[in-house]
C-alpha positions in Angstrom: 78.1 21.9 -17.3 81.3 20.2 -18.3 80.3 16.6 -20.6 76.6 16.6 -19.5 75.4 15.5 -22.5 71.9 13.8 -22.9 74.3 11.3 -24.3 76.8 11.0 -21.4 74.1 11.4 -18.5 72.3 7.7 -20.4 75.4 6.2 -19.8 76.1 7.7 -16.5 72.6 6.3 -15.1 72.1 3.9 -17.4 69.0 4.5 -18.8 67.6 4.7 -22.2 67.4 7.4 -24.2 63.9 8.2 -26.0 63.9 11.2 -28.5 65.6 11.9 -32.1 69.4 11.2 -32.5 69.9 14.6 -32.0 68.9 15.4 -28.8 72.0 13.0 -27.5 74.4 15.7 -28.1 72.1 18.5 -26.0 74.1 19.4 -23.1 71.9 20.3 -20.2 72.8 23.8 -17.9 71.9 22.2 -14.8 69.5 19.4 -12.8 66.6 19.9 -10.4 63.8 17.4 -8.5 61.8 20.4 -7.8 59.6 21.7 -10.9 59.7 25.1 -9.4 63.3 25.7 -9.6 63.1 24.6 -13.4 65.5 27.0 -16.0 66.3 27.3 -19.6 68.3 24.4 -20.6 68.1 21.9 -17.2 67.3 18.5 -16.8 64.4 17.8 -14.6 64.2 15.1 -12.5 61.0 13.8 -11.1 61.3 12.3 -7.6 58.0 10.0 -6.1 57.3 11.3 -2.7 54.6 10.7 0.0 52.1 13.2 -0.8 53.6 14.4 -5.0 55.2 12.1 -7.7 57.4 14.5 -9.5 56.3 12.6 -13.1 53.0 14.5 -12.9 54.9 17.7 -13.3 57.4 16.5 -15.9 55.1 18.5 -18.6 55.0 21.5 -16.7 58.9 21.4 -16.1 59.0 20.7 -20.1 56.8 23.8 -20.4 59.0 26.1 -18.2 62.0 25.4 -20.4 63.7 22.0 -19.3 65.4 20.8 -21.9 64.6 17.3 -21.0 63.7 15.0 -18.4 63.7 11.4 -16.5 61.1 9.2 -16.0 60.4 5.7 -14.5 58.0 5.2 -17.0 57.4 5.3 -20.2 56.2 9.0 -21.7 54.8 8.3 -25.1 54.6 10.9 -27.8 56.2 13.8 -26.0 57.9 16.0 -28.5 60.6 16.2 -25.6 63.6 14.1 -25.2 63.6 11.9 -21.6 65.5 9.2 -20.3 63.7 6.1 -19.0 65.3 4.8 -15.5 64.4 2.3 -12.9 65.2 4.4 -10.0 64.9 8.6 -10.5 66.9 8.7 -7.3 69.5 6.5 -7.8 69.9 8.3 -11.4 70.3 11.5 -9.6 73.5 9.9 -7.5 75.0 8.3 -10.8 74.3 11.4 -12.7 76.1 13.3 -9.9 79.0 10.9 -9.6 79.6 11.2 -13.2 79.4 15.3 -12.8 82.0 15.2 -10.0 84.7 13.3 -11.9 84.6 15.9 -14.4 85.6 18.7 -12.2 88.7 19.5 -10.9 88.0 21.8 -8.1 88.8 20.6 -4.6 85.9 19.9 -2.7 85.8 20.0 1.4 83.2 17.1 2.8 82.0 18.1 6.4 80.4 15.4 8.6 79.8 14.9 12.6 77.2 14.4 15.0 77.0 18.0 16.1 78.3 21.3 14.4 78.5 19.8 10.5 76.4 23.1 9.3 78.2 25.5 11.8 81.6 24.2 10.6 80.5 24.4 6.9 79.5 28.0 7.3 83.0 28.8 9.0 84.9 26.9 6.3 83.1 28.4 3.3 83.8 32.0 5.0 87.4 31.3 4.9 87.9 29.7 1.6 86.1 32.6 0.3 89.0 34.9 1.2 91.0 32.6 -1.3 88.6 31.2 -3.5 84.8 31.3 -5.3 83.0 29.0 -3.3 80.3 26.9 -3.9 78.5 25.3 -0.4 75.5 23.7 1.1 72.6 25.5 1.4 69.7 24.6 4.2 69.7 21.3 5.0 71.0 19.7 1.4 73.0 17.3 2.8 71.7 14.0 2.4 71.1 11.3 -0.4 68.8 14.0 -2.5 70.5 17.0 -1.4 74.0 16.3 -2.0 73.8 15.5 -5.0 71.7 18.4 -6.1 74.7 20.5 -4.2 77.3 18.8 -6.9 74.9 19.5 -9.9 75.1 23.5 -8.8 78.8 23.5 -9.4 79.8 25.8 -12.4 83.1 26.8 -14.3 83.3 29.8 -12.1 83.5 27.6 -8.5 87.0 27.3 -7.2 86.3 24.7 -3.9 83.1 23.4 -3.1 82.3 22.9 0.5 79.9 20.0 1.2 78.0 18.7 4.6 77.2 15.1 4.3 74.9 14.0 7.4 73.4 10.4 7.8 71.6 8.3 10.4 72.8 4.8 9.3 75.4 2.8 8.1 76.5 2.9 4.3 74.7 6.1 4.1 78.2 7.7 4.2 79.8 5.6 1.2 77.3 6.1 -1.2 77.4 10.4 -0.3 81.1 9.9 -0.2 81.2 7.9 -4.1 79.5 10.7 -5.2 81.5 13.5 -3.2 84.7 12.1 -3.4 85.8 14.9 -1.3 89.5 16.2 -0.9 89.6 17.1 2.3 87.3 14.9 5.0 86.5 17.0 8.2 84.5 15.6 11.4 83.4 17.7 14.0 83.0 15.0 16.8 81.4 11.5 17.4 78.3 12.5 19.9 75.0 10.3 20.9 72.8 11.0 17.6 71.2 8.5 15.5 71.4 5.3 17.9 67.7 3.8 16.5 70.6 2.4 13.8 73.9 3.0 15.2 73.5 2.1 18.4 76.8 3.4 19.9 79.3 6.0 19.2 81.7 3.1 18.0 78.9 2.9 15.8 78.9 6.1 15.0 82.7 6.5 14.4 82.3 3.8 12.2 79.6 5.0 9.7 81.3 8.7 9.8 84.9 6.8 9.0 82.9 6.0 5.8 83.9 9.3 4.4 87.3 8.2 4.1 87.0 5.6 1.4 87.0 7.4 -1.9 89.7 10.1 -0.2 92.4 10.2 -2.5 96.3 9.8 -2.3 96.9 13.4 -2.2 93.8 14.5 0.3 93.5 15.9 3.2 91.7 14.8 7.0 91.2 17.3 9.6 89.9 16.0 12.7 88.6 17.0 16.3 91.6 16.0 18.8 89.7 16.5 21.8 86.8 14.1 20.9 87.8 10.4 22.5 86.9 8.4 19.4 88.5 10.8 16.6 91.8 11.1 19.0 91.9 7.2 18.4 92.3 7.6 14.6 96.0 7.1 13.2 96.8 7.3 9.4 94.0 6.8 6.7 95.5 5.3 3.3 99.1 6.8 4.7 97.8 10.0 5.3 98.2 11.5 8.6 95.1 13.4 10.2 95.2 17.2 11.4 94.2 17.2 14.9 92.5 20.5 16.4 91.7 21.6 19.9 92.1 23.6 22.8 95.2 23.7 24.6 99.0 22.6 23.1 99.5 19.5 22.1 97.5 19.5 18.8 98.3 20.7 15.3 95.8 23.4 15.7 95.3 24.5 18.9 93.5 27.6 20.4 94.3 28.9 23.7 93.6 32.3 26.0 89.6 32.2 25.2 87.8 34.9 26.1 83.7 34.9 25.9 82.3 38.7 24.8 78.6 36.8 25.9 76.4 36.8 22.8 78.3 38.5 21.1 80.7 36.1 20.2 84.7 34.3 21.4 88.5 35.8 21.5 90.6 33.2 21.5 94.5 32.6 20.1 95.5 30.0 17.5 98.6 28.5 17.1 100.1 26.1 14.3 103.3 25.0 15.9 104.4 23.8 12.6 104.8 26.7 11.3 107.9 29.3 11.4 108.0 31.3 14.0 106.1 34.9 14.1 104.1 33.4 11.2 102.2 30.5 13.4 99.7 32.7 15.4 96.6 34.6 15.3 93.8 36.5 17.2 90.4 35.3 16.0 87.5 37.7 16.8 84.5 35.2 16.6 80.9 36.3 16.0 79.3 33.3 17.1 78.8 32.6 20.7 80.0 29.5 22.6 83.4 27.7 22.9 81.8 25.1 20.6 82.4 27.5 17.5 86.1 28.0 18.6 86.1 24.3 17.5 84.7 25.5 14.0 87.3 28.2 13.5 90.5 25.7 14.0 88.4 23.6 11.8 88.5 26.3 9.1 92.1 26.8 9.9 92.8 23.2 9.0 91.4 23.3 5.9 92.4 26.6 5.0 96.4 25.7 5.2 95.9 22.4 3.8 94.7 24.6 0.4 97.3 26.3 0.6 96.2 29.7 2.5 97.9 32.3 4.6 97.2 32.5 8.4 95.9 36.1 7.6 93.8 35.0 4.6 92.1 32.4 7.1 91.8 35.3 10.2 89.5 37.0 7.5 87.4 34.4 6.4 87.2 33.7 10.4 86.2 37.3 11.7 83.4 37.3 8.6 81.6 34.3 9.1 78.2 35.1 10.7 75.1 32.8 12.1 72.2 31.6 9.6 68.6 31.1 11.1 68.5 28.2 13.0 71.9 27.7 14.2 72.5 30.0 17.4 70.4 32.7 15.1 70.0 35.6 17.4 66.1 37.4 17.0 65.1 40.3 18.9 61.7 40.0 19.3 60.7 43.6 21.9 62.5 43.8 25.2 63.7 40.5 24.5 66.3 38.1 23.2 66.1 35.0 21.5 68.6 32.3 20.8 66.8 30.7 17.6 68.7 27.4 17.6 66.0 24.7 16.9 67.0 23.4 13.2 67.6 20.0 15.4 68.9 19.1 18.7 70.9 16.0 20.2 72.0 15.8 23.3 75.6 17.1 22.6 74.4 20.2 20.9 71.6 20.8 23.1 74.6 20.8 26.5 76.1 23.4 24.0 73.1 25.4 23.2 72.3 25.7 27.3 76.1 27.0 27.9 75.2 29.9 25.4 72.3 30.7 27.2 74.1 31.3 30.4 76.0 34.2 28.2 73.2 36.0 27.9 71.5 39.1 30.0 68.2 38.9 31.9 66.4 35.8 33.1 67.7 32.7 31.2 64.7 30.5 29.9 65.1 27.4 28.2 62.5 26.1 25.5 63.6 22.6 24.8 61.5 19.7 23.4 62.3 16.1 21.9 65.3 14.8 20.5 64.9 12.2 18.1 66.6 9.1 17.1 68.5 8.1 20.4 67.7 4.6 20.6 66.6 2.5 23.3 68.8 5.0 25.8 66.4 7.9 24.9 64.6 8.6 28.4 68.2 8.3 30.1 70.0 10.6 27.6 66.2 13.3 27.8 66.7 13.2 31.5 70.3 13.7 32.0 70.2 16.9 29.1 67.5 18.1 32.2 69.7 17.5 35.3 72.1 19.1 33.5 69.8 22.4 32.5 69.6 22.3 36.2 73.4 22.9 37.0 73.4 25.7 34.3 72.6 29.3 34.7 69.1 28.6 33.2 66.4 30.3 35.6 63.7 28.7 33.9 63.0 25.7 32.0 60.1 24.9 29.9 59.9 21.2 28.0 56.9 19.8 25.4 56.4 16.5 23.9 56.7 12.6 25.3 60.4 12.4 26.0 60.7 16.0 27.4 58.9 14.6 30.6 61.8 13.1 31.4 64.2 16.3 30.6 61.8 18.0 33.2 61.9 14.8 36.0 65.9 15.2 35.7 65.9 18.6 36.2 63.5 18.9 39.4 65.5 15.3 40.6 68.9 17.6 40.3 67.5 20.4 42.8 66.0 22.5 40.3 62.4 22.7 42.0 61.0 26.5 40.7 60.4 27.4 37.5 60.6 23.9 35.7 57.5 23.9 33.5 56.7 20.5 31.6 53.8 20.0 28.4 52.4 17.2 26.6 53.2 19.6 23.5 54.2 22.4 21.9 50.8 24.4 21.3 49.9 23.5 24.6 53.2 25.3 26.2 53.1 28.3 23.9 50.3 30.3 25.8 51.9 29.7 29.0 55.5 30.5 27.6 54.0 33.6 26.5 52.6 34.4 29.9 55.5 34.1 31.4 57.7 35.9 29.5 59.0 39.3 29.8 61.1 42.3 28.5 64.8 42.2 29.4 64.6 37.8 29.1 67.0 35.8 27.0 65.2 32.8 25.4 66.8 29.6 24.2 64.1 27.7 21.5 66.1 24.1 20.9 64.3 20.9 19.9 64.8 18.1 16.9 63.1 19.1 13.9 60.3 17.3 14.0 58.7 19.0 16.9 58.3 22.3 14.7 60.0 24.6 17.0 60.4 27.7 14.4 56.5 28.2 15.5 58.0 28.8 19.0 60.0 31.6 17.9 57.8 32.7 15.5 54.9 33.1 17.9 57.4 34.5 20.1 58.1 37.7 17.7 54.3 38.4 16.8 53.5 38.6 20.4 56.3 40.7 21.5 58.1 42.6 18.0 58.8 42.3 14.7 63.0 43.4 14.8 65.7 40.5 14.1 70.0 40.9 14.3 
């Protein structure tokens, strides 16, 4: 790791150094919070949380071979060098800050209400055909996990692709000071987080965040069909990309074709571009028009570091689903669409289109959406009466605000087969009951109503076999 000296990261976080003169010139081989994940050579850094404070462990990272560590308090006699800090987490940003300005890769920053890890994926696919990529992995994309993304670059990472999510404003600037991405993507401005943003000109305001440490030379690629993103003009002189369906954007797909689960045709033009050379065929594994979005996305980004329309058709047709996000699990005679990482009410209207793609009854397993603000019964019960208009045959709903997903879909003429629980273990015997071979099952809800152990319950009780 380039300059991450014991030394450099005191500065860098502004701490002080205990341990023999030494020790300053030790450069670390790379930075963790989780003991577990400890190698030869890494700094460890010991985060206080609600049930484990990391600085218990601090001897057992030592032990495992961390070269060093952090600490909010004082250690004593250790043997070990640490550095004493007020905040671990706040050292962690610094330390990543400092990391970032030593690399000169370019690094992609993906943020939006809805489609951030979908997008990510896509882009990292086709940057791949170009480059060695680093990217997000799980759900690392917040104050902890971002920075632990920028401490996993190496000397063999070309680009970097990074999701940056928040619920609240400033969130954005301090993941963008330590980012400092490139090339700034968002997806769209939906109805997520309103407990603190209230509105989507709220929202549009914390995302624009992302834009304040872009540099003279970088890059913004934006979704022209969204309303508030459309409304953007230059940032710091530099003009946006604008995607979207139909002519009239930079990007623009057109002639979309589903092939159901199996995934979207659709054409792609960059008007810009010289004739015969401005126009593909993209082949897209993931289901939905939504992820036609993520592939002109990709396409953005791709020409903007400097790749062919061919390279970026690759890196298209190869990206593939990860568990959570429109996962597909056979579980028997039946199909599931595993989509419940999270849910707001712009993905969840997305999820239920792909539903109506597949074969068989249609059942919907939806639950809570969290962090809506004081609109959430309205936003709960218009996500049902619109179930209602889908191709949905049934519709099962747990938790408190999912009685109103259920009122909204029996209120919009949707009277049979609308099935409504005070929560999840109390649907999940009569889910089971009711399903049956041949049935394609959609399992959405926020994250904090543990929906995995929906699907999971599903494939014991009916087969073991996942695509």
């Amino acid at each position: 790791m380039k300059n991450m000296t014991l030394g450099n990261i005191e500065e860098a976080c502004r701490g002080a150094y205990v341990g023999g003169e030494e020790g300053r010139r030790l450069e670390i081989t790379g930075a963790v919070t989780d003991s577990r994940q400890v190698r030869e050579g890494y700094l460890f850094i010991p985060i206080r949380g609600a049930r484990v404070d990391g600085h218990d462990l601090v001897p057992q990272a030592i032990a495992q071979g961390a070269a060093a560590a952090l600490s909010e308090r004082p250690l004593g006699e250790t043997g070990y060098p640490y550095i004493q800090v007020g905040s671990t987490k706040q050292a962690l940003k610094d330390i990543a800050e400092f990391y970032r300005r030593q690399l000169d890769i370019p690094i992609v920053g993906i943020t939006g209400s809805v489609g951030k890890t979908s997008t990510k994926e896509m882009v990292a696919s086709v940057l791949s055909e170009k480059f060695r990529v680093l990217k997000t992995e799980g759900n690392f994309n917040n104050e902890i996990g971002l920075p632990l993304t920028l401490l996993r670059i190496r000397g063999e990472h070309e680009a970097a692709v990074v999701e940056m999510g928040i619920s609240d404003f400033g969130e954005m600037r301090r993941l963008a000071k330590m980012a400092r991405p490139d090339v700034c993507v968002i997806t769209n401005i939906g109805t997520c987080h309103l407990e603190n943003l209230k509105t989507r000109d709220g929202v549009l305001k914390a995302k624009s965040e992302i834009f304040e440490f872009l540099g003279p030379q970088g890059r913004v690629v934006l979704n022209g069909d969204d309303d508030k993103l459309s409304s953007i003009g230059e940032v710091k002189g530099i003009r946006p990309v604008f995607y979207g369906l139909g002519e009239g954007r930079d990007i623009y797909a057109d002639r979309l074709e589903s092939r159901g689960l199996k995934g979207m045709e659709a054409d792609i033009h960059v008007p810009a571009l010289p004739p015969g050379e401005n126009k593909i065929h993209a082949s897209i594994s993931i289901p939905g028009p939504h992820n036609v979005y993520n592939a002109l996305a990709s396409v953005g980004v791709g020409l903007s570091l400097g790749m062919g329309l061919a390279e970026i058709q690759r890196g298209i047709e190869k990206a593939g689903t990860i568990g959570g996000r429109t996962n597909l699990v056979e579980a028997g005679g039946l199909l599931v669409i595993d989509d419940c990482y999270n849910a707001n009410p712009v993905s969840m209207r997305a999820s239920l289109e792909v539903l109506g793609y597949g074969l068989g009854r249609k059942v919907a397993v939806l639950g809570d959406m969290g962090e809506l603000g004081k609109d959430e019964r309205k936003l709960h019960y218009e996500i049902g009466a619109y179930a209602a208009k889908t191709q949905a045959d049934a519709l099962f709903c747990a938790g408190e605000l999912s009685a109103e997903m259920a009122r909204g879909a029996k209120e919009a003429g949707k009277t049979e087969d609308v099935f409504y629980f005070g929560s999840r273990d109390e649907m999940l015997p009569a889910l089971l009951r009711y399903l049956r071979e041949g049935d394609t099952v959609l399992v959405k809800a926020s994250h904090f109503m543990e929906y995995p152990a929906v699907v999971e319950k599903i494939r014991e009780t009916f087969g073991q076999a996942s695509s």
